[in-house]
gemmi code that builds the backbone of each chain (N, CA, C; Angstrom):
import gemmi

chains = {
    "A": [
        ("UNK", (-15.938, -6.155, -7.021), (-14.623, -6.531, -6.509), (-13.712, -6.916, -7.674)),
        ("UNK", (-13.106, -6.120, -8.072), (-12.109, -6.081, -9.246), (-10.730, -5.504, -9.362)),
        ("UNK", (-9.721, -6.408, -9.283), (-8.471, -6.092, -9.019), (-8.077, -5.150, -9.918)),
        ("UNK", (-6.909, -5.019, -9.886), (-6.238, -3.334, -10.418), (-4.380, -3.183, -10.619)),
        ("UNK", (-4.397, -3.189, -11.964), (-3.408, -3.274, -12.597), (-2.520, -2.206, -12.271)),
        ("UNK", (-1.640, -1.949, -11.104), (-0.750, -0.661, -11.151), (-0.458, 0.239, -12.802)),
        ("UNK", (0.207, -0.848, -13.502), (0.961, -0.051, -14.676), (-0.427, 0.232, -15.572)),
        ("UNK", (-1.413, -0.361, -15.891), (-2.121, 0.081, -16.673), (-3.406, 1.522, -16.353)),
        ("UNK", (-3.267, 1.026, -14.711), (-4.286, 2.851, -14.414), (-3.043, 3.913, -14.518)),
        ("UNK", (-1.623, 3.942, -14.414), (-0.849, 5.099, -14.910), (-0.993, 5.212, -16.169)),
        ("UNK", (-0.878, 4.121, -17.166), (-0.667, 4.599, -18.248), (-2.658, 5.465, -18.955)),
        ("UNK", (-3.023, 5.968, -17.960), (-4.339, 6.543, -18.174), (-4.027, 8.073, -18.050)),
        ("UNK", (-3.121, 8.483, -17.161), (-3.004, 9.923, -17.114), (-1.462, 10.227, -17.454)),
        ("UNK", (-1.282, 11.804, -17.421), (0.972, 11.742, -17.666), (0.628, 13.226, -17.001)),
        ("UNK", (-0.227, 13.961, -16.275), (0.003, 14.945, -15.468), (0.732, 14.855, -14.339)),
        ("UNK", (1.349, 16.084, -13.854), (2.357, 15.799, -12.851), (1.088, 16.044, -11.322)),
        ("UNK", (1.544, 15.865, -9.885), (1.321, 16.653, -8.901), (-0.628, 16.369, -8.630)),
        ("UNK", (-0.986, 15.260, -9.400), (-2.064, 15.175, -9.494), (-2.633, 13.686, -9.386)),
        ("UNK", (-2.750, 13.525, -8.080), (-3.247, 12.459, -7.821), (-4.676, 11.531, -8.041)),
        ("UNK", (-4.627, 10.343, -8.292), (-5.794, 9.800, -8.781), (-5.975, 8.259, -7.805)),
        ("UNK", (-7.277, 7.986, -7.557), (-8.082, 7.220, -5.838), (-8.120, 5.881, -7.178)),
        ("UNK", (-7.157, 4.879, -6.660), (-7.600, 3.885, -7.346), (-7.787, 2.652, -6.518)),
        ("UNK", (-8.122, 2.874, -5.249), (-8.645, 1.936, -4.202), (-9.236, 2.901, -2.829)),
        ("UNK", (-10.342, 2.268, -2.392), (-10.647, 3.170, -0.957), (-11.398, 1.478, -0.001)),
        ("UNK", (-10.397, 1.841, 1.158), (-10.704, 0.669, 2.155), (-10.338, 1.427, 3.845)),
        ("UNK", (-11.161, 0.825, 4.122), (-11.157, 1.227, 5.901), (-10.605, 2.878, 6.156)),
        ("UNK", (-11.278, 3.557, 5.385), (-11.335, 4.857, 5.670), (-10.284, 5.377, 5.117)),
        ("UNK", (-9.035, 4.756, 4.308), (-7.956, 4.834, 3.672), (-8.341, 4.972, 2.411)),
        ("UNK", (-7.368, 5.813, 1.574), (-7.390, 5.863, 0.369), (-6.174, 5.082, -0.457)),
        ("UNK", (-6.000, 4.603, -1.637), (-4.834, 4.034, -2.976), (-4.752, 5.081, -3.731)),
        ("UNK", (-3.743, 5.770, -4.129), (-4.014, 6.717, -5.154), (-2.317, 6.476, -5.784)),
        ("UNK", (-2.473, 6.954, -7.040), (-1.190, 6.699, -7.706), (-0.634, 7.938, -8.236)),
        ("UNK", (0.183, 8.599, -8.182), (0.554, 10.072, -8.791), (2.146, 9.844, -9.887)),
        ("UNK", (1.807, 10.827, -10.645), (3.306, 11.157, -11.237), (4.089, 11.763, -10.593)),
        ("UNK", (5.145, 12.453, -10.320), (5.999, 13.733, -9.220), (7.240, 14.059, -10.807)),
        ("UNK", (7.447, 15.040, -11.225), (8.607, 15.921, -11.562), (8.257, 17.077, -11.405)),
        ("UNK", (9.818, 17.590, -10.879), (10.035, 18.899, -10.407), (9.912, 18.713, -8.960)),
        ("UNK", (9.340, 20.366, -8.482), (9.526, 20.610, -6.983), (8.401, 20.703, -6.725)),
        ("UNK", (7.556, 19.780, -5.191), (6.227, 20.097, -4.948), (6.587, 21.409, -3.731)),
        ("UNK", (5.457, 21.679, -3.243), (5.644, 22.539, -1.873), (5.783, 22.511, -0.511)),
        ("UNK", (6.670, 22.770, 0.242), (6.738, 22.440, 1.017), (5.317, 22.648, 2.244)),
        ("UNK", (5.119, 21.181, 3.071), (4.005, 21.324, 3.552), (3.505, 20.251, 4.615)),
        ("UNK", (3.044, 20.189, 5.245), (2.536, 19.307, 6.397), (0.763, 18.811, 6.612)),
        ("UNK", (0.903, 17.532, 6.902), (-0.621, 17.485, 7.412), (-0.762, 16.963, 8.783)),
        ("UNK", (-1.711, 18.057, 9.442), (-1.929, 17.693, 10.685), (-2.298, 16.513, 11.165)),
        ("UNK", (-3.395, 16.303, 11.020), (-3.680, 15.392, 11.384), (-3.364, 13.469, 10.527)),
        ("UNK", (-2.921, 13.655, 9.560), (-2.804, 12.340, 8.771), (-1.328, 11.821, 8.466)),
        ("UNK", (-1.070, 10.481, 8.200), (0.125, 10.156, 8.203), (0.614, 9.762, 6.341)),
        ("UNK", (1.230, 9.679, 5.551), (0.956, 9.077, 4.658), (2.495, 8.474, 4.117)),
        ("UNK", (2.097, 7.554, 3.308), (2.649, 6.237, 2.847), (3.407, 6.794, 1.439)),
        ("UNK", (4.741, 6.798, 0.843), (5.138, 7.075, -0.582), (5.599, 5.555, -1.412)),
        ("UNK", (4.915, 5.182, -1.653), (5.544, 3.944, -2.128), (6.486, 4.048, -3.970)),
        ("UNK", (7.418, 3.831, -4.073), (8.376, 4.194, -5.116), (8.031, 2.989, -6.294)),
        ("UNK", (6.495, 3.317, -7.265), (6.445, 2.030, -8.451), (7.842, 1.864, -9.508)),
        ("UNK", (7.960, 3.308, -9.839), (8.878, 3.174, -10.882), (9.428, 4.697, -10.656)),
        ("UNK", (10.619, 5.152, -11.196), (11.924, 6.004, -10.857), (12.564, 6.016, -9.406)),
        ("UNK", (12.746, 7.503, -9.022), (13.259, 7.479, -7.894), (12.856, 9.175, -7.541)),
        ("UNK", (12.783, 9.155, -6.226), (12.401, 10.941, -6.018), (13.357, 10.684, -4.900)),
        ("UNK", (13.249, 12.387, -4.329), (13.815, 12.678, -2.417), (12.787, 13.219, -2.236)),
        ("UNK", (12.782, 12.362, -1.125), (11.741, 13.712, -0.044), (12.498, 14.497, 1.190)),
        ("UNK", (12.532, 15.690, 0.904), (12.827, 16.686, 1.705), (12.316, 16.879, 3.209)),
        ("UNK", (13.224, 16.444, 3.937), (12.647, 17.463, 5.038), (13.244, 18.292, 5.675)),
        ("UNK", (13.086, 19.469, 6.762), (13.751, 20.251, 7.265), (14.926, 20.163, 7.764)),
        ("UNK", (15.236, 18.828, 8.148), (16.400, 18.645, 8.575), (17.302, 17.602, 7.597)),
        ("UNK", (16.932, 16.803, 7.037), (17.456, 15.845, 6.322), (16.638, 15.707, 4.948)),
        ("UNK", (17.362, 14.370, 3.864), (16.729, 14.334, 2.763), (16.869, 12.586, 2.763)),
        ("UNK", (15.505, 12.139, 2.232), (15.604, 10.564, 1.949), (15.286, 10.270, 0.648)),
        ("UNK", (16.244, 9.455, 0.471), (16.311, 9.484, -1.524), (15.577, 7.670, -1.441)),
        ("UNK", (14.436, 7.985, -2.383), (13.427, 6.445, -2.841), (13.828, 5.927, -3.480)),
        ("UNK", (14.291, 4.971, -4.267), (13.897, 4.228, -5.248), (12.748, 3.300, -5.715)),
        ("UNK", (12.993, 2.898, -6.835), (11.659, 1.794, -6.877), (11.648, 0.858, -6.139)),
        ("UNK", (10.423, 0.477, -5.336), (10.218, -0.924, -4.284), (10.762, -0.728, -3.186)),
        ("UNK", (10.630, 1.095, -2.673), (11.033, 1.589, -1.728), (9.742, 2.108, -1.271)),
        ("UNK", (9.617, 2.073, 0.025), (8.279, 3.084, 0.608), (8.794, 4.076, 1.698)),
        ("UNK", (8.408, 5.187, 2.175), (8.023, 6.072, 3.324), (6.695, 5.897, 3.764)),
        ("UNK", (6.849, 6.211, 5.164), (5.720, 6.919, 6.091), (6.231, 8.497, 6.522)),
        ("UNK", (5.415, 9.316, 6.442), (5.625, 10.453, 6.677), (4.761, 11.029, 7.917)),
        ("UNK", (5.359, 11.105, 9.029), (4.442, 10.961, 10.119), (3.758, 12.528, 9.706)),
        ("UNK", (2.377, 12.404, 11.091), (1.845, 13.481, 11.084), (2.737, 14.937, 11.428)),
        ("UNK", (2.193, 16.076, 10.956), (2.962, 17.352, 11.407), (4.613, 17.668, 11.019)),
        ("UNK", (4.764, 16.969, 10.231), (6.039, 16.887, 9.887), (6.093, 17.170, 8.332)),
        ("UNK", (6.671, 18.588, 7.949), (7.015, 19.120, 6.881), (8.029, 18.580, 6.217)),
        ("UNK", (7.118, 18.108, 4.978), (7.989, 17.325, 3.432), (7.768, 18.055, 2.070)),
        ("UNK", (8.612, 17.652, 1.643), (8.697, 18.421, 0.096), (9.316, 17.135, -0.206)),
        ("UNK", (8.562, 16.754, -1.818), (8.832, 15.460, -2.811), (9.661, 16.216, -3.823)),
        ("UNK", (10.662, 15.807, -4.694), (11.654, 16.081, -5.321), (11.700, 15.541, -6.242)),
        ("UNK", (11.618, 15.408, -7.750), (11.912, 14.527, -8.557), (12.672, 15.027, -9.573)),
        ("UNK", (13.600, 14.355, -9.778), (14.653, 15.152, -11.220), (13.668, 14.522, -12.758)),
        ("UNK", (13.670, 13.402, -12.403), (12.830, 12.983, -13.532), (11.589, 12.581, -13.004)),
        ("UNK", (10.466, 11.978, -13.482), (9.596, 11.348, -13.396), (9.401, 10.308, -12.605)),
        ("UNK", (8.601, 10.524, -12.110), (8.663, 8.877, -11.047), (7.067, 8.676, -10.835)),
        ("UNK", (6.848, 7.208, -10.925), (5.329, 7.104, -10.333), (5.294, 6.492, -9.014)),
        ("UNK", (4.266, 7.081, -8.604), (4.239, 6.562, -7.093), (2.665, 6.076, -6.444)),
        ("UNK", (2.808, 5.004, -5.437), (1.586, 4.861, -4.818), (1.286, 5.606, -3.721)),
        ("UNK", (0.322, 6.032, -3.019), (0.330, 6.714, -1.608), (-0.553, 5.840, -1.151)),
        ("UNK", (-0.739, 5.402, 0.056), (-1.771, 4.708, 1.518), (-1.693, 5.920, 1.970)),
        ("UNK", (-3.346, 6.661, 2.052), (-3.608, 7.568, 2.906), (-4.556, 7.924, 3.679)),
        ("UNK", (-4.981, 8.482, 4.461), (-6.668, 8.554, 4.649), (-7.306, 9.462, 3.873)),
        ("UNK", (-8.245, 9.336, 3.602), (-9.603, 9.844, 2.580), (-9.552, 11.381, 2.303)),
        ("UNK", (-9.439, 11.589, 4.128), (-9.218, 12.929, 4.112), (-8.038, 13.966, 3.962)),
        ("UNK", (-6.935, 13.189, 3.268), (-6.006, 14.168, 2.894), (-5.784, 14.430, 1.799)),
        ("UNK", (-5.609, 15.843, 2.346), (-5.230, 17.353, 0.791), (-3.744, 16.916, 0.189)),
        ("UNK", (-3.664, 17.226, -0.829), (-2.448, 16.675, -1.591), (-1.441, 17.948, -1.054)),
        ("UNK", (-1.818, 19.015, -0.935), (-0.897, 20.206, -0.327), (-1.142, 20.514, 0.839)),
        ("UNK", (-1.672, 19.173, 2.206), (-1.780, 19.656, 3.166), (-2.464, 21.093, 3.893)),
        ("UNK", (-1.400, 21.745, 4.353), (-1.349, 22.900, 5.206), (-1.272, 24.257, 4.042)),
        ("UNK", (-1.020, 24.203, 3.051), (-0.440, 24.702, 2.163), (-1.367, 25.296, 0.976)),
        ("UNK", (-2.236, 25.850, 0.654), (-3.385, 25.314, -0.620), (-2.505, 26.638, -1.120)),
        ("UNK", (-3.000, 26.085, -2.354), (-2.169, 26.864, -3.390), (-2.184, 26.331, -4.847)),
        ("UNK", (-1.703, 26.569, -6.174), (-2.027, 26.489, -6.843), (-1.252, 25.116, -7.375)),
        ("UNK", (-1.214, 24.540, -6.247), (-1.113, 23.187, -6.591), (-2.035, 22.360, -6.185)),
        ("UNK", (-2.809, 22.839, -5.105), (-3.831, 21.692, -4.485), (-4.606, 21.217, -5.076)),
        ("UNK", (-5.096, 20.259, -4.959), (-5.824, 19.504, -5.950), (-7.244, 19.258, -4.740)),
        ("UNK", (-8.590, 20.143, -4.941), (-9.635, 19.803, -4.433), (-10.324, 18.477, -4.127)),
        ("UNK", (-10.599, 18.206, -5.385), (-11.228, 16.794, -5.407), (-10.269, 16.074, -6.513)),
        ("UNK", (-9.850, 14.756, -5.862), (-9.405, 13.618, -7.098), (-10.497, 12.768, -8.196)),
        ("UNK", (-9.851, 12.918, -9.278), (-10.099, 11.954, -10.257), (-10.407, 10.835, -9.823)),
        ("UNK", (-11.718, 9.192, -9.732), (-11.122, 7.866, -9.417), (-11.228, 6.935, -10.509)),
        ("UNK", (-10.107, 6.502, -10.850), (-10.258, 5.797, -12.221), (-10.030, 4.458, -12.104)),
    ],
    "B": [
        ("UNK", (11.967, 8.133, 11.216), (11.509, 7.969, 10.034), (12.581, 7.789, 8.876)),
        ("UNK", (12.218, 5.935, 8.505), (13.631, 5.636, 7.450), (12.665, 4.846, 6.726)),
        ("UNK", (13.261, 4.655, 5.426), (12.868, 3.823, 4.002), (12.547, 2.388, 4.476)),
        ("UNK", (11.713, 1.931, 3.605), (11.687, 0.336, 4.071), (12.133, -0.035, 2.495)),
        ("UNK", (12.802, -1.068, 1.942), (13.280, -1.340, 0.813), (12.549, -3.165, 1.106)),
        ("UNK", (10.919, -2.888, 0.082), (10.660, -4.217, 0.169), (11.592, -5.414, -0.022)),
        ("UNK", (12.377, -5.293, -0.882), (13.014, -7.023, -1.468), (14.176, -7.340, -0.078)),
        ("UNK", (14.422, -6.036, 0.359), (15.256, -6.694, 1.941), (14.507, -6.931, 2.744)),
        ("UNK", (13.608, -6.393, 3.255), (12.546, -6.870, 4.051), (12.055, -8.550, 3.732)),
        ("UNK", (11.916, -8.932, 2.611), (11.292, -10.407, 2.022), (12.530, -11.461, 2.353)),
        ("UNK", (13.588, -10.638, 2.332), (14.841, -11.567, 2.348), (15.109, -12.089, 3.895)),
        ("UNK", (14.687, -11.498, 4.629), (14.860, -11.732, 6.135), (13.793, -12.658, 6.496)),
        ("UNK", (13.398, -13.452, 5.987), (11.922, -14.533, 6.747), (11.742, -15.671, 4.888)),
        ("UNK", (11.378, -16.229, 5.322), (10.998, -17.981, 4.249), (10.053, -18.585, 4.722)),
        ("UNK", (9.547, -18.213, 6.013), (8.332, -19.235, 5.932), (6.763, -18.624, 5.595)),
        ("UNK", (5.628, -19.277, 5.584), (4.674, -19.268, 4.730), (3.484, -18.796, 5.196)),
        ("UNK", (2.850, -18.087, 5.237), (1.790, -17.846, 6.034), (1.735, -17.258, 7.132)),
        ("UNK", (2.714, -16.122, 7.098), (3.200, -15.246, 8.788), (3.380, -14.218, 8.151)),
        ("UNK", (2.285, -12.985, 8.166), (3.327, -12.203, 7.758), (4.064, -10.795, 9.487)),
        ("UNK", (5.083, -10.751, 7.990), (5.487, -9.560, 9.011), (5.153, -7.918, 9.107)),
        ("UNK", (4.785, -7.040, 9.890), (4.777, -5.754, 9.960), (5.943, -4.983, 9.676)),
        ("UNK", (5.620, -4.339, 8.476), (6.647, -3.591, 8.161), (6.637, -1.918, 8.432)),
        ("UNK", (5.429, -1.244, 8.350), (5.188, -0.102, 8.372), (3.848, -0.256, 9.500)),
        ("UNK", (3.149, 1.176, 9.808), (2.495, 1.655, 10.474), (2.103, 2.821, 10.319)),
        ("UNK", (0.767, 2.958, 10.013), (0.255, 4.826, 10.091), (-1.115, 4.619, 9.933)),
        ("UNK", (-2.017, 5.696, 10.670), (-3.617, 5.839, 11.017), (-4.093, 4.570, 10.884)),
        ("UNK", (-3.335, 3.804, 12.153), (-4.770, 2.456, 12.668), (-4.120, 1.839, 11.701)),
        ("UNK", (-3.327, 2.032, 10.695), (-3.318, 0.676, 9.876), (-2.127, 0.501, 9.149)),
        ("UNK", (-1.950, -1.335, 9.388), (-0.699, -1.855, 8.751), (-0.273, -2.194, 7.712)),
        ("UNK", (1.168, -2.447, 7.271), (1.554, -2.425, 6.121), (2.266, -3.684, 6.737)),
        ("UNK", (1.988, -4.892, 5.880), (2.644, -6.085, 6.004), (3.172, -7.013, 4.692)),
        ("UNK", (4.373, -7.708, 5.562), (4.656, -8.599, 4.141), (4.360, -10.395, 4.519)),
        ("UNK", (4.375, -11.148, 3.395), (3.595, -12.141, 3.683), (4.006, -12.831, 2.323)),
        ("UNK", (4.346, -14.188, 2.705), (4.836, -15.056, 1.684), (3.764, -16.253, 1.740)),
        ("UNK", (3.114, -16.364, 0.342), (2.462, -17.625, 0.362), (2.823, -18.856, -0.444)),
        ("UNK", (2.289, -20.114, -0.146), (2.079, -21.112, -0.775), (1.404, -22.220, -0.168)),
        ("UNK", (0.882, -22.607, -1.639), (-0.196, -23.885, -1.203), (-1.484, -23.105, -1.158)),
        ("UNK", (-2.565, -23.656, -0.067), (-3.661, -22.921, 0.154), (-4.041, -22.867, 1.457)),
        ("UNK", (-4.689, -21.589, 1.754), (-4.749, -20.772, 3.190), (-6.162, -21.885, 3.356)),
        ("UNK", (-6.725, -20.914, 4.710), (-8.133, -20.957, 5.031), (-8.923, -20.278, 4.673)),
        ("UNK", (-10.173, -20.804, 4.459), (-11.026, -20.153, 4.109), (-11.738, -19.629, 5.412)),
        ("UNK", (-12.181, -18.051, 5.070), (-12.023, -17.181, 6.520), (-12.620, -15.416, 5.776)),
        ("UNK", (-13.270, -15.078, 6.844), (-13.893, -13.473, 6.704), (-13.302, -13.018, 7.820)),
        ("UNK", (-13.233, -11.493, 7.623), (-13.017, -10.448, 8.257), (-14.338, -9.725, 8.692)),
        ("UNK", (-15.228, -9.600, 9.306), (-16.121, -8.992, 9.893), (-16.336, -7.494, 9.576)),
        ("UNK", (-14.897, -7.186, 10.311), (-14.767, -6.021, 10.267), (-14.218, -5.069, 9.629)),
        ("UNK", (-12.845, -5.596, 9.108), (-11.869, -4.812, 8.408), (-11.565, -5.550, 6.896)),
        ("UNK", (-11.351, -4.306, 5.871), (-11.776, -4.711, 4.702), (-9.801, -4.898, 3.974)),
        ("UNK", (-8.901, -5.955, 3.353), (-7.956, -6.200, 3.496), (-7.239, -5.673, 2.130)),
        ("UNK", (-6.105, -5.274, 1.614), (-5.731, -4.971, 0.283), (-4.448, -6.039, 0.348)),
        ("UNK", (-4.250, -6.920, -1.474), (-3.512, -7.373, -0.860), (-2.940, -7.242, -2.620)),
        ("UNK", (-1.463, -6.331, -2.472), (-0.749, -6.527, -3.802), (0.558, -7.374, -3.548)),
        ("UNK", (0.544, -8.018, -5.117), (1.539, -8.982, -5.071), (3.009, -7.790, -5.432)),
        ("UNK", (3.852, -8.625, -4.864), (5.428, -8.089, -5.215), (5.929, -8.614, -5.816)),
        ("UNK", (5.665, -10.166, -5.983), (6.575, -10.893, -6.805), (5.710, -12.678, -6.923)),
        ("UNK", (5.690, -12.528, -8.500), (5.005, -14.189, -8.459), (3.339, -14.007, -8.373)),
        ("UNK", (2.879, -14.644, -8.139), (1.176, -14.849, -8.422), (0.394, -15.896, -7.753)),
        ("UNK", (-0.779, -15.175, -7.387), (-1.843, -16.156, -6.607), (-3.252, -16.113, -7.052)),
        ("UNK", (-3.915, -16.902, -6.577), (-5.648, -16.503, -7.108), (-6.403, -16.336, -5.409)),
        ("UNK", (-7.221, -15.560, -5.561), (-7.636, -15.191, -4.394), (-8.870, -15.909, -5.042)),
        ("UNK", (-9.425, -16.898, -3.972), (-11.022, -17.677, -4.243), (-11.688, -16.839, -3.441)),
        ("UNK", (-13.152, -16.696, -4.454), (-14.418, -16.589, -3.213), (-15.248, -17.545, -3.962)),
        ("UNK", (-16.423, -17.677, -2.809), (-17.240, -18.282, -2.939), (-18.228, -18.660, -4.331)),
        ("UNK", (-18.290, -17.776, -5.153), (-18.444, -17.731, -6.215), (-17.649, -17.030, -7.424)),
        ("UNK", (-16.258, -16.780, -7.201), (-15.584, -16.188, -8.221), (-14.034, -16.403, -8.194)),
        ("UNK", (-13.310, -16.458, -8.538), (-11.657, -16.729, -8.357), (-11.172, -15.448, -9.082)),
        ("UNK", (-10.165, -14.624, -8.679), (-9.505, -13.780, -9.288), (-8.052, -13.880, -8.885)),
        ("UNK", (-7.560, -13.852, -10.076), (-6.060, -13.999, -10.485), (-5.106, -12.891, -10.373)),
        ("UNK", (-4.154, -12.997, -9.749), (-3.565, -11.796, -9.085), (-1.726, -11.975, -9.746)),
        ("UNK", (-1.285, -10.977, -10.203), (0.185, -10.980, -10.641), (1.026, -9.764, -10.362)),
        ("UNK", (2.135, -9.889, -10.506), (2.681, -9.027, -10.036), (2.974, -7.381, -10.559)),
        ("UNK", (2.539, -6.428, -9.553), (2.037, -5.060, -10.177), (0.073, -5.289, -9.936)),
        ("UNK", (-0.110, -6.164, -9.344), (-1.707, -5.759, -9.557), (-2.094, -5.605, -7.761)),
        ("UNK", (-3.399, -5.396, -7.178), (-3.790, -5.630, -6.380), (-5.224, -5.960, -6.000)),
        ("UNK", (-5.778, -6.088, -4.997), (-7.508, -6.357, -4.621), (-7.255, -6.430, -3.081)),
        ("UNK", (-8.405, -5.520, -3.281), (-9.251, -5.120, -2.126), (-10.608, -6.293, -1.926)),
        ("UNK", (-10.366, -6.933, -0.716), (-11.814, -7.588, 0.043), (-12.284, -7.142, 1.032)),
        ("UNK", (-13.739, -7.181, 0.661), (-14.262, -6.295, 1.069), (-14.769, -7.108, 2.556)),
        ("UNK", (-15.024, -6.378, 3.952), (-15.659, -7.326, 5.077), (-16.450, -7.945, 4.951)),
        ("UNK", (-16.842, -9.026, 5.695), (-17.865, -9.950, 5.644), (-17.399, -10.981, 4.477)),
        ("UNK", (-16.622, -10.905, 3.464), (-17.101, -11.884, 2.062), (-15.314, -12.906, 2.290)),
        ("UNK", (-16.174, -14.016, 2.987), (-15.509, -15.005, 2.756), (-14.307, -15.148, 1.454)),
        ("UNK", (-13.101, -15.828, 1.947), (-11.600, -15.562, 0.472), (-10.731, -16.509, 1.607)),
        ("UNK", (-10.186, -16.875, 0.197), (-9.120, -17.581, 0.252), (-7.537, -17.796, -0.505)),
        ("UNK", (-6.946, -17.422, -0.639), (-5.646, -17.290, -1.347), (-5.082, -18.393, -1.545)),
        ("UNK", (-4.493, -18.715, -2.698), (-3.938, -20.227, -3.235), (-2.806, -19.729, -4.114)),
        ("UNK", (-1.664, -20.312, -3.833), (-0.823, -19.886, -4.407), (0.027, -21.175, -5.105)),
        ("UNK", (0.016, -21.506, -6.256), (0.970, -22.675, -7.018), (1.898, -22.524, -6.440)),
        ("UNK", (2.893, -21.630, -6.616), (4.347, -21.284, -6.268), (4.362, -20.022, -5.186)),
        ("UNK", (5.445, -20.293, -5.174), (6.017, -19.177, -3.883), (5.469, -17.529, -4.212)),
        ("UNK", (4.716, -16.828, -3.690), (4.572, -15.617, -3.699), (4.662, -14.513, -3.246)),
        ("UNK", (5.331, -13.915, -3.110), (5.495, -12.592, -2.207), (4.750, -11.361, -1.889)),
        ("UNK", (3.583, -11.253, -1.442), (2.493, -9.998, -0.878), (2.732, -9.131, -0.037)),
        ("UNK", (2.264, -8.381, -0.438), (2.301, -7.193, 0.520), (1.043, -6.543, 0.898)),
        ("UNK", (0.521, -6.342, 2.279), (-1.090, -6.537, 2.776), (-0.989, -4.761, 3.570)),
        ("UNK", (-1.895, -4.437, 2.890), (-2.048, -3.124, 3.590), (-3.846, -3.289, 4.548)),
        ("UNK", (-3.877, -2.694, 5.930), (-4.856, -3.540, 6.852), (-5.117, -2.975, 8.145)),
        ("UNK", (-6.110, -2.542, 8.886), (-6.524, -1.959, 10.172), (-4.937, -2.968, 11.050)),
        ("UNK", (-4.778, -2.807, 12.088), (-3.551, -3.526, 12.773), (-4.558, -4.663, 13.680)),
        ("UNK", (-6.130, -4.343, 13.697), (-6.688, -4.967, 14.073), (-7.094, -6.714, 13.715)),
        ("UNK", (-6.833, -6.849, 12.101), (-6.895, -7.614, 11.662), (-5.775, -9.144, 11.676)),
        ("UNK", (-6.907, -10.318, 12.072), (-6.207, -11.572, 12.271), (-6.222, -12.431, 11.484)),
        ("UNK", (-4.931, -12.579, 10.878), (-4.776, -13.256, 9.566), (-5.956, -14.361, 8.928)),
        ("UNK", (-6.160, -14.947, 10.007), (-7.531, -16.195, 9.612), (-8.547, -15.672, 9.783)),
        ("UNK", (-8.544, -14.349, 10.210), (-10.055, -14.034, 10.813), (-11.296, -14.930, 11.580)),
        ("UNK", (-11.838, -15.045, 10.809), (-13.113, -15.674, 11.961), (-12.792, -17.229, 12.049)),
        ("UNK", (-11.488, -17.750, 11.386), (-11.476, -19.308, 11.926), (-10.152, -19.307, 12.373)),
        ("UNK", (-10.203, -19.312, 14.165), (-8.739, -19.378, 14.352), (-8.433, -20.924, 14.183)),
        ("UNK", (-6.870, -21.003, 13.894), (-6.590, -22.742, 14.051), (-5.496, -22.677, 13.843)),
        ("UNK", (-4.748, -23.610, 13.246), (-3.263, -24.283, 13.440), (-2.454, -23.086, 12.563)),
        ("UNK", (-3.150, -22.244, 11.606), (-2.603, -21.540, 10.999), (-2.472, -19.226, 11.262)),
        ("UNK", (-3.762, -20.090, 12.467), (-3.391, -17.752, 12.875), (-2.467, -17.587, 13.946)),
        ("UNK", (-2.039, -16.792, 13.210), (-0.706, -15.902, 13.926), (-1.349, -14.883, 14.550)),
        ("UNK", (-1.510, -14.519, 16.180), (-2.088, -14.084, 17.219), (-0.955, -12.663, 17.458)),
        ("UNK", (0.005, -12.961, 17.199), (1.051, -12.228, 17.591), (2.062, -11.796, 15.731)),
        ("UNK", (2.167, -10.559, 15.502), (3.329, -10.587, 14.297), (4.287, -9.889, 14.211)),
        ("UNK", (5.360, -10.576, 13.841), (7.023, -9.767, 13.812), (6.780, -8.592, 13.407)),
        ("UNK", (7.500, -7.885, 14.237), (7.788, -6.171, 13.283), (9.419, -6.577, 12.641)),
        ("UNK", (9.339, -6.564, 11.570), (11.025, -6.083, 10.954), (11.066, -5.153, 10.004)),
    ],
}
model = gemmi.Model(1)
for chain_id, residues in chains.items():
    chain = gemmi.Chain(chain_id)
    for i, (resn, *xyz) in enumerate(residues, 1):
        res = gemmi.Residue()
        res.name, res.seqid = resn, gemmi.SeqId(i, " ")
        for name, pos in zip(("N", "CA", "C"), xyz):
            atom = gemmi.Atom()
            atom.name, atom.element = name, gemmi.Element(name[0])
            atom.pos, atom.b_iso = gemmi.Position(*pos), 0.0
            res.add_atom(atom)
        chain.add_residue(res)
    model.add_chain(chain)
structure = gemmi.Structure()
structure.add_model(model)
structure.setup_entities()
């Protein structure tokens, strides 16, 4: 049982689109990612997930509208509902998710990320 | 589906030991929670609790260990293992948690909140 420094498990990786499990509780996952550029647009069926804004700012896209984050900002992104993350610059972010979700959802492609890193 | 901007959320409530529901997704909550002084000492049975600070600092006691918590960090407790949170000064948390979970857990008394604000 050992707490966990947000800024110091980022400063461990600087890849984009590639998420890393730095807590797992009640069937939920912690994971912290970088985002620049454009991810893909994409949905998960069955899971809901959490964007929490550590540091910059992104949009997340959706089909009908766009919600712009800042830091010490969060989303929920309900189930079945197609998002695309946006970042002009760099931004780090936390996600609350369950265990079982694909970083590209509905979508696999040469962004998906199979299995995460847990550091 | 809209942004939650923690530091407005914190600004709407001052008292100590209540928190409020801010978010919601798969079974489990996202709450905020202001401490000071010292809680009860109390387990969760069932559900295992994450609790990062937003602002300011606390030590989470167990039974045999104290860990020191600041802002940007977090910890996960795990079910069953008795904790207690002590906070010198005013602190601002944010508790990610099954919705099942009762703030005192296994010792209700003058201090569990049975019922919690959504804002």
């Amino acid at each position: 049982m050992q707490k966990v420094n947000i800024e110091e498990k980022l400063s461990l990786f600087q890849d984009y689109w590639n998420p890393r499990i730095v807590g797992e509780l009640n069937g939920q996952q912690v994971k912290l990612v970088k985002f620049k550029g454009e991810f893909v647009w994409h949905k998960h069926d069955l899971e809901e997930e959490l964007f929490l804004v550590v540091s910059g700012q992104f949009k997340m896209e959706f089909r009908d509208k766009t919600v712009e984050l800042k830091e010490g900002e969060f989303l929920i992104v309900p189930k079945g509902i197609e998002h695309r993350p946006v970042a002009e610059a760099e931004v780090s972010v936390m996600l609350f998710e369950p265990a079982t979700t694909l970083n590209t959802g509905d979508e696999k492609g040469d962004l998906t990320k199979e299995t995460l890193e847990k550091i």
